[in-house]
C-alpha positions in Angstrom: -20.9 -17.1 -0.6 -17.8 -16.5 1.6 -18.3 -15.0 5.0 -16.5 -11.3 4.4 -13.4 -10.9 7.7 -14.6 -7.0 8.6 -11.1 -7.4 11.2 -8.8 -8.9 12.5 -7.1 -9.6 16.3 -3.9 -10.6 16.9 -3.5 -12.5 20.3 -0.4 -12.0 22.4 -0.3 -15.4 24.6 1.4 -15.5 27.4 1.7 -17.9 30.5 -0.5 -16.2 33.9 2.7 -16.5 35.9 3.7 -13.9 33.2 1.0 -11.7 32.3 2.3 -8.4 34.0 5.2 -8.6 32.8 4.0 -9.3 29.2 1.7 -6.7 29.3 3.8 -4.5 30.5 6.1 -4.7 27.2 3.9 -5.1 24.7 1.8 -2.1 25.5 5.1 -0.2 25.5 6.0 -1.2 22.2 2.8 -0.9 20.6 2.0 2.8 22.1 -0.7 2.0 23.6 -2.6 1.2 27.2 -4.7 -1.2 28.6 -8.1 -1.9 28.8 -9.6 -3.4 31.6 -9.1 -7.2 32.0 -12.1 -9.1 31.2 -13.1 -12.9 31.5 -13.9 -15.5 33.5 -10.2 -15.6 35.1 -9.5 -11.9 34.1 -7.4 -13.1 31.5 -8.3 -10.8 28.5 -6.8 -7.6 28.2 -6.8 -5.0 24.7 -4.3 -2.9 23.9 -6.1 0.0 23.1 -4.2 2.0 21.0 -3.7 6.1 21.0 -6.0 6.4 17.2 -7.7 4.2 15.5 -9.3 0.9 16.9 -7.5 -1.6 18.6 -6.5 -4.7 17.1 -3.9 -6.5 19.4 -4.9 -8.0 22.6 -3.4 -10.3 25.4 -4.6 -13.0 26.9 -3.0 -15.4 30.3 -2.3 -18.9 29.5 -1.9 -22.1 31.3 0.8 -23.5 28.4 3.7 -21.8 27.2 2.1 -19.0 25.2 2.8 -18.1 21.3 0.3 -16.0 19.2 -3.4 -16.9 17.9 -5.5 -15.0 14.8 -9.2 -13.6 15.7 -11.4 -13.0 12.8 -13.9 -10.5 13.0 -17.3 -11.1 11.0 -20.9 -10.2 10.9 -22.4 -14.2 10.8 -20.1 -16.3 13.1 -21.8 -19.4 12.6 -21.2 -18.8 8.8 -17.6 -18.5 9.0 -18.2 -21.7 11.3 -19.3 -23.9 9.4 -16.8 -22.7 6.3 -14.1 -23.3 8.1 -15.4 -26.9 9.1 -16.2 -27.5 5.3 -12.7 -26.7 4.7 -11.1 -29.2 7.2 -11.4 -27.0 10.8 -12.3 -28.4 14.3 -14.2 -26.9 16.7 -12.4 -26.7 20.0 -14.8 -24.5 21.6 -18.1 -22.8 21.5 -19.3 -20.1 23.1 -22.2 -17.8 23.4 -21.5 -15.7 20.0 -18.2 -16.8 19.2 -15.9 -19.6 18.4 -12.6 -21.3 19.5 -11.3 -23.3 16.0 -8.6 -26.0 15.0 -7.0 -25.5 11.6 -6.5 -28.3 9.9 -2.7 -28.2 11.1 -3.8 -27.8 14.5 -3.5 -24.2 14.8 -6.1 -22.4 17.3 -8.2 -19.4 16.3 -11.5 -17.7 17.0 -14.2 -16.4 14.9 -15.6 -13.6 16.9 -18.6 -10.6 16.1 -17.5 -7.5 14.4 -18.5 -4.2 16.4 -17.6 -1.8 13.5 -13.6 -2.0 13.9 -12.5 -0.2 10.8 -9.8 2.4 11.4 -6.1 1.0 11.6 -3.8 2.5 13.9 -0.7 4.3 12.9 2.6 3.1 12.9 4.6 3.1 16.4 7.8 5.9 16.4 9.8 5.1 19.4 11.3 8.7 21.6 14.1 7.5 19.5 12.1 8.1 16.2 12.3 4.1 15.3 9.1 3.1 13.4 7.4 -0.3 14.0 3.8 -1.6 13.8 2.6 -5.3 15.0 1.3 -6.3 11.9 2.0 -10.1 11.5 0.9 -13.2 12.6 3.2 -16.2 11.8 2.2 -19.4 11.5 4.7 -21.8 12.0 4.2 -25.6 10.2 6.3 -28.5 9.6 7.1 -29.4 6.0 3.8 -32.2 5.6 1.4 -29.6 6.9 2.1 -26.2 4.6 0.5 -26.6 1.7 -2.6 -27.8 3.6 -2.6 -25.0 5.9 -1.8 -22.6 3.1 -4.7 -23.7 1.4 -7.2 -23.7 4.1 -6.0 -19.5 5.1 -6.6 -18.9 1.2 -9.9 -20.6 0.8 -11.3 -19.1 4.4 -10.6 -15.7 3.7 -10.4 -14.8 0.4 -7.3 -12.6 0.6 -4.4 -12.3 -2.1 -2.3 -15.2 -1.5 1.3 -15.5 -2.6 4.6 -16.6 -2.4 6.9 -14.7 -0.2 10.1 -13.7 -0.3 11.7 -16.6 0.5 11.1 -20.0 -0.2 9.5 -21.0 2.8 7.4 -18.5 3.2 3.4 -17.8 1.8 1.6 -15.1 2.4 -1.9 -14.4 2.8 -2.5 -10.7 2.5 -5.8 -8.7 3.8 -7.8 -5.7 2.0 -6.4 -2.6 2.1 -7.6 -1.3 5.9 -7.0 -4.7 7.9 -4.2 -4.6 10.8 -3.2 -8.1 10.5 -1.6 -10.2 7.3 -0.9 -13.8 7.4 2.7 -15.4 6.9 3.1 -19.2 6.8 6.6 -20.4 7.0 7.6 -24.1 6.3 10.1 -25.3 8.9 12.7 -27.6 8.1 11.8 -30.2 10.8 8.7 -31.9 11.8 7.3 -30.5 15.0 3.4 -29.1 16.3 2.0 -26.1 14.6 3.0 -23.2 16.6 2.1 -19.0 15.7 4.7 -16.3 16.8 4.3 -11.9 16.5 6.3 -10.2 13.4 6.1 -6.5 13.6 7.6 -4.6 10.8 10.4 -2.6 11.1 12.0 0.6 9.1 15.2 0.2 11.0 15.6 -3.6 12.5 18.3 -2.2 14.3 16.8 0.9 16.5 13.7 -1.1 17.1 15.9 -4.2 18.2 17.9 -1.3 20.7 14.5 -0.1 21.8 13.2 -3.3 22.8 16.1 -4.7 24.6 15.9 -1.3 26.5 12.5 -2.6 27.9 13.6 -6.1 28.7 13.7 -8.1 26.0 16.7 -10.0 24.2 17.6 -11.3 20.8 17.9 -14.8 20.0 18.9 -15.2 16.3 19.1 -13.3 12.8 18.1 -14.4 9.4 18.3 -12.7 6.1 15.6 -9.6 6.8 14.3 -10.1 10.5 16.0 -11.0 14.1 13.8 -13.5 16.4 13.4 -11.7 20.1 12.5 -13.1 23.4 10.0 -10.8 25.0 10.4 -10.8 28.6 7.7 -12.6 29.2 9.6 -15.8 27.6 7.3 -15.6 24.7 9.4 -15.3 21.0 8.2 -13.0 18.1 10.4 -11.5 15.2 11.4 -7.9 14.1 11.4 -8.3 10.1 12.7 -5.4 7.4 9.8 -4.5 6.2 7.7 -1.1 5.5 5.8 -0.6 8.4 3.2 2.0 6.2 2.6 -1.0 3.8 4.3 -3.8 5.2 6.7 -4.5 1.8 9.8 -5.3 2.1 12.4 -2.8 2.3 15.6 -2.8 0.4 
């Protein structure tokens, strides 16, 4: 029987040299403040949101940063040892929780619920822009998709479907959970990497809003623009519903 996810966490990684100014941003754009830093090195920090429970955290670095997925569950061990059936790695393990290698090398924890079950609402910016961090992307050279797709399918148990582009699977939660999973194909061959999509009613205000606090755009694609946070770290702004995360137009 699969190990039900109860929530989900997703991980803003940055370098240490960084943090302050990464946590800075991020808790600007997500409306919300900071917990206190926890860990051995003080290098976990929530984003504690206004309403609802939080969801996103941060977390110092020694590498370059990206984005990681934490699932929340009642039996860590059983999610465990499914995700090892299914082709994971442990990378780490800790007293009631996990550190795990997908089978395309991409890190993630399995971690204890504590009753998370109310999702924030979406972000409106004092210019009235609407966004809410609701993606993790996982980023995976052409010979590793269809593995990884398969593994986030089978672990889970979510919907899983094509998205709107070629490239792109996604692997969609129940009704209640923050955080959906997108797997794009690249076009070249390279180490699987995770970035932040929030969606976005207006790309455009939400782009304005967040060069306002520091951070600049890098390129645009059909529906999103890749950012740089200031922080160095990359994410994407994509044209999608932030209410139910569908694409809009």
């Amino acid at each position: 029987m699969r190990e039900p996810v109860r929530w989900t966490y997703a991980f803003v990684d940055r370098p240490g040299e960084e943090f302050a100014t990464a946590r800075d941003f991020w808790t600007a754009v997500t409306g919300s403040r900071l917990s206190e830093p926890r860990g051995e090195r003080q290098e976990f920090m929530t984003l504690v949101p206004e309403s609802g429970d939080a969801y996103v955290k941060l977390q110092a670095v020694h590498a370059d940063g990206g984005a990681h997925l934490d699932l929340a569950v009642e039996d860590v061990p059983a999610l465990v040892a499914a995700a090892r059936r299914l082709g994971a790695d442990v990378a780490a393990d800790h007293a009631g929780w996990a550190v795990l290698r997908s089978p395309g090398g991409l890190s993630f924890c399995a971690v204890p619920w504590h009753g998370e079950s109310v999702r924030p609402p979406v972000v409106e910016g004092p210019g009235g822009e609407a966004s809410r961090l609701d993606q993790v992307c996982l980023d995976l050279a052409p010979d590793a998709f269809e593995a990884e797709v398969a593994f986030w399918s089978d672990l889970t148990g979510w919907e899983s479907f094509p998205g709107s582009q070629p490239e792109f699977h996604v692997v969609g939660p129940p009704a209640g959970l923050p955080v959906r999973i997108l797997l794009q194909r690249l076009g070249t061959t390279r180490p699987a990497s995770a970035h932040l999509d929030l969606a976005c009613a207006d790309i455009e205000t939400v782009r304005a809003r967040h060069e306002a606090l520091g951070a600049a755009s890098v390129a645009r694609g059909a529906h999103w623009t890749v950012m740089r946070d200031p922080a160095g770290g990359t994410y994407c702004l994509t044209g999608r519903d932030p209410w139910t995360g569908s694409p809009t137009g």
